[in-house]
N, C-alpha and C positions, 0 to 999 in steps of 0.2 A: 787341570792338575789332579792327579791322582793321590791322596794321601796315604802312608806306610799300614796304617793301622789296617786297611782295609782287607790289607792282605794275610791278616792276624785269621789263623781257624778259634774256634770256639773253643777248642784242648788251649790253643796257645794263650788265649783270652782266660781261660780260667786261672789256669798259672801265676799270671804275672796277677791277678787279681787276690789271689791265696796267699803271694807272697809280700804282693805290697799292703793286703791287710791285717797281718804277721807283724810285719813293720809299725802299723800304725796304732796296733794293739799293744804294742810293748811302748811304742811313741818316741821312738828310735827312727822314726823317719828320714832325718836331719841329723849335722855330727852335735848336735846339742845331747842328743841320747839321753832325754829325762828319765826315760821310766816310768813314767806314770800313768797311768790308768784315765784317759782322758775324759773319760764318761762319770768322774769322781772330780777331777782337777785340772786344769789348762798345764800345760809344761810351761818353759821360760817365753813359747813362741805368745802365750797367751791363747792359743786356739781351741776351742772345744771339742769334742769327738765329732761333732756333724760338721758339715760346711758351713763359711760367713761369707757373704758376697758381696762387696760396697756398690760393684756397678759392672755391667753389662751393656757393649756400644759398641759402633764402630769408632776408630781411634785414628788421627791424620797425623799425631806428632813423631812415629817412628823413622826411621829411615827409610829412603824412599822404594827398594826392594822388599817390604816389609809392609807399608802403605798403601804404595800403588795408587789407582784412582779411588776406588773405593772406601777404601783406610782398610785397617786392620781391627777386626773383632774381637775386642779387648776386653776381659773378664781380671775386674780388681778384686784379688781377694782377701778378706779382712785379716787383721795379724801380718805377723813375721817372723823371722827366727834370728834377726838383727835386730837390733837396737842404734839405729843410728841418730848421732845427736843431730845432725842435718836434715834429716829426712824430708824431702818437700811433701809427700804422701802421710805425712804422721797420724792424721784423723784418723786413717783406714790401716795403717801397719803397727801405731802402738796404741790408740784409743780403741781401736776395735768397732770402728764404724763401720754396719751392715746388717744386711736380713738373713738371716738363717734360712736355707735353701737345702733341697733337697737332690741329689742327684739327677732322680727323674726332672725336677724343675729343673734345674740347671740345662741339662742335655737339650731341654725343649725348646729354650734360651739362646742354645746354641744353632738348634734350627732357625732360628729368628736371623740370625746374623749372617747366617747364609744366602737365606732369602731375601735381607737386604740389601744384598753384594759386599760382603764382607770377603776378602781376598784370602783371608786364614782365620783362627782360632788363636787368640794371645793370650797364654794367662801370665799376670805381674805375680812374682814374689810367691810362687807354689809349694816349694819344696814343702809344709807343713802340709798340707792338702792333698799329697800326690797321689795317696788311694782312693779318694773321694772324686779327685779329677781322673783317674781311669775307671772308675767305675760309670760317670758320668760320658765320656767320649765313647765310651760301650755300647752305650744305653743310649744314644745320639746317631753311632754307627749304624746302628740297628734301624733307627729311623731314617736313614736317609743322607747325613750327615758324610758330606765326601772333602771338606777343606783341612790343608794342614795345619797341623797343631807347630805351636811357636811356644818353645820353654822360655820365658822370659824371666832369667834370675839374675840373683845376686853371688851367686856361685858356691854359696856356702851350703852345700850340697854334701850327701851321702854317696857314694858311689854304689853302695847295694842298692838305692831305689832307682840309682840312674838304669842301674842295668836292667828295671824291669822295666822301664819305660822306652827302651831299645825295640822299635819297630812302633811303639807307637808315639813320638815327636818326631817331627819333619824339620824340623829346625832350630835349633839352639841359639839363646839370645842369652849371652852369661856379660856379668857387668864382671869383670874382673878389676877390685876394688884396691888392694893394698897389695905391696911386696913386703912391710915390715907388719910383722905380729904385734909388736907394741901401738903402735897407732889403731890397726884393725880392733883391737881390744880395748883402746882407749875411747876411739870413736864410733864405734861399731858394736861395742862387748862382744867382740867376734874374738877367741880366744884360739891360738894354729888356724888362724883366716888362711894366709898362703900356702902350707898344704893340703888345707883340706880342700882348696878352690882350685889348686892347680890340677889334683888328680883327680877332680870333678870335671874341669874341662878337657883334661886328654880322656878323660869318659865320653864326655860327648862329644869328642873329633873324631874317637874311634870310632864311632855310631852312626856318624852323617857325614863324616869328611867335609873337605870344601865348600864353598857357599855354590849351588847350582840354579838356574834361572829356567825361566820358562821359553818356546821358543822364541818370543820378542823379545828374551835377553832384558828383560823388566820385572817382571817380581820374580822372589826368592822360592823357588820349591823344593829344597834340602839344604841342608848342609848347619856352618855353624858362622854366625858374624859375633865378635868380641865385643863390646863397649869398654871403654874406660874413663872417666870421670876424674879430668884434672883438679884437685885438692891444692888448695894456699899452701905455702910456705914447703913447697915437693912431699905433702905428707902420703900424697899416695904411691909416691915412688914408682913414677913414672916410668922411667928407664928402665929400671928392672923388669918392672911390667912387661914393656914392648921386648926385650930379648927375650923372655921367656916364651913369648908369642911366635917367635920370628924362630928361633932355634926350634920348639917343641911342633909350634904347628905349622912353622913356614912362614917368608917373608911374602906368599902369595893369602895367605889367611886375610878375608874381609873383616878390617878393622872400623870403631865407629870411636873416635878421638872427641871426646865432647868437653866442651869448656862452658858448660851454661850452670857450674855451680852457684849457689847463693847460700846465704845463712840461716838456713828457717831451723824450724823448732827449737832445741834448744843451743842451737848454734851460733844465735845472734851475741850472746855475751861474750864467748870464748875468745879470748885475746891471742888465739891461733887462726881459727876457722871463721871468725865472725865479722869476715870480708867477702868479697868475690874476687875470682881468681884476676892477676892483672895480665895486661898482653902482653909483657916480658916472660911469665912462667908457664903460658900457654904457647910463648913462640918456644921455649925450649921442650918442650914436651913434640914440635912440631920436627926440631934437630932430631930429635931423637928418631921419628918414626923416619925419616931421610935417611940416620945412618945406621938403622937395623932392613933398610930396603924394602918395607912396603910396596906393594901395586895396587892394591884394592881395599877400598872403604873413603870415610868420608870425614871432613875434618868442618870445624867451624870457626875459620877464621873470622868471617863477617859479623860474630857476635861482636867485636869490639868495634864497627863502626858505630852504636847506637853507645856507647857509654858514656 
């Protein structure tokens, strides 16, 4: 597999490196848009102006184009620009557990993952980091470093840094999380969550289009797979989710329908969310993906045989 960046000249490498460090110096990276001078103060993401890395691996829990036999070369990165009361990652997305790492380190890291058989480069939850992570895949490239990069987000994304990351991500993994702003904000403190996530994702279908595989038609090497994350009581508004997917990007878009919610961090109180989802509102979430016409991705019905 051949990853996009490769094909990147060092003019075009310089570019998008000036401009996503523009970004990260005003610290407008994300639609958070602090402002702040991160080398003085963290923004709302909590992130510092250097990199924090919780962990660096290869990874088996994705989807299976995504995984493969190898797993997927998964780089957690500390912080987030959510605030989610659920969050199963909480340690590393709002306590800020990790080492402070260097680009060069990083990149080195990345060689590592390669030379393990690692199928791709995954990073979770970036958008705060996203100039640190190209300057890091640069300085990788350079060494050696030929596996595609996987944006692994939450979709709560900038559309200017997406655009500088256009040629250099190979495939888009966007959780597309809420269709109503009041729940995103309530549960998320993600305040305009659904436009700012919906034209973050026709960003990255513009960019990679369809999910495309290798010639054994098994792992993924371009394009863009969805996730959605079924929420108690339809808070994430399911349905609207799926047409929005099926009219914008098509009812052939690789969808990943997941039903393995639980109650963790501060979610366990909440007399909305501090359940797991049951197999009546997981099987309507299943209606739904039936009568907007899906063909491809993957659903989890079998998590309710263990409950």
């Amino acid at each position: 597999m051949s990853a996009s960046y490769l094909s990147l000249s060092e003019i075009q490498w310089t570019k998008k490196l000036q401009a996503l460090e523009t970004l990260h110096r005003g610290c407008v990276l994300c639609p958070r848009a602090c402002g702040v001078d991160r080398r003085e103060k963290p923004g709302v993401c909590g992130a510092p102006d250097g990199l924090v890395v919780s962990s660096v691996n290869t990874h088996f829990g994705e989807e299976p184009p995504i995984t493969g036999e190898g797993g997927s070369g998964t780089v957690f990165v500390s912080h987030c620009n959510l605030k989610c009361r659920f969050c199963q990652n909480y340690p590393i997305s709002q306590l800020g557990n990790g080492k402070a790492m260097t680009a060069l380190e990083l990149a080195e890291k990345l060689l590592g993952l390669q030379k393990r058989g690692a199928h791709n480069i995954n990073f979770v939850s970036p958008a705060h980091y996203t100039f640190r992570i190209a300057e890091a895949i640069h300085l990788a490239a350079g060494m050696g470093l030929t596996l595609p990069i996987v944006w692994n987000t939450n979709a709560y994304e900038r559309v200017e840094a997406l655009r500088e990351m256009d040629g250099i991500v190979d495939i888009y993994l966007p959780d597309l999380k809420y269709s109503d702003d009041l729940h995103a904000k309530r549960y998320s403190g993600a305040p305009n969550y659904w436009k700012v996530a919906t034209e973050a994702i026709q960003e990255m279908f513009r960019q990679v289009g369809q999910l495309r595989y290798d010639e054994e038609g098994e792992l993924a090497t371009r394009g863009i797979l969805v996730r959605h994350l079924v929420l108690p009581e339809g808070l994430a508004g399911t349905r609207e989710v799926l047409r929005f997917i099926a009219e914008e990007l098509g009812p052939e878009t690789t969808l990943s329908l997941m039903a393995q919610y639980f109650p963790a961090h501060r979610a366990a109180d909440d007399p909305v969310i501090g359940r797991a989802i049951m197999e009546e509102e997981y099987r309507v979430a299943l209606d739904a993906l039936e009568e907007f016409g899906f063909t491809e991705g993957f659903t989890q019905e079998d998590i309710f045989r263990f409950c």
